[in-house]
C-alpha positions, 0 to 999 in steps of 0.5 A, a space after each residue: 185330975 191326972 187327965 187335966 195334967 196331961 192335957 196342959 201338959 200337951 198345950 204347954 209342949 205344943 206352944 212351939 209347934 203353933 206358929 210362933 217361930 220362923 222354923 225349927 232351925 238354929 241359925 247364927 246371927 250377930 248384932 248387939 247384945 244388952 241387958 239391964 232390969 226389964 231389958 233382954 235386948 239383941 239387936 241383929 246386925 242390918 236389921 232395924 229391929 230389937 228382939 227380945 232374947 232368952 237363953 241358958 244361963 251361961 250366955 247371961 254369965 258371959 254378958 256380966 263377965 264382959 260388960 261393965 255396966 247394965 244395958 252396955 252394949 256388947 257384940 255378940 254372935 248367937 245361935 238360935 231360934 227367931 221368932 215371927 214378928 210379934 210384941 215381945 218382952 217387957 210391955 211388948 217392946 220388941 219385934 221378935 224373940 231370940 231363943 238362944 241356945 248357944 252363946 258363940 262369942 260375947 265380947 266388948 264392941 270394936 270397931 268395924 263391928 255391926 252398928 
């Protein structure tokens, strides 16, 4: 039994290494962030393209402290990791998956800012 552990345990922590990212590196990036129920969406300012977003905790505290209602709008600029284009997210909806590891700005939309 310890040696089946130890085997899900190595797929588990080698999912990341097989291919499904761009690269290891973190890379800023900004656009349009919005979330509501079966919603995590960020949608990359210049890119046709809506990616499916995951993160720690805080960046989904920071959404909910600025926006006023579920699925708002709000202008976001992340670091992250970007997967390769894919289906991801609820039903596979989107193109990508953004794995956030910092939040640098959160904040209401403005004009001049990405459409």
């Amino acid at each position: 039994m310890k040696t089946l552990g130890i085997i899900v345990l190595t797929v588990i922590l080698s999912i990341p290494g097989c291919g499904i990212f761009d690269s290891d590196d973190k890379e800023e990036i900004e656009g349009r962030l919005s979330f509501g129920f079966e919603v995590s969406a960020f949608k990359p300012c210049g890119v046709e393209e809506i990616w499916w977003v995951s993160g720690p905790e805080s960046l989904f505290r920071q959404y909910n402290e600025t926006a006023d209602t579920e699925y708002e709008e709000v202008y976001a600029r992340l670091k992250g990791v970007k997967s390769k284009k894919g289906e991801y997210g609820h039903m596979g909806a989107y193109q990508r998956e953004f794995t956030v590891s910092e939040a640098l700005v959160v904040r209401k939309l403005i004009s001049g800012d990405c459409r």
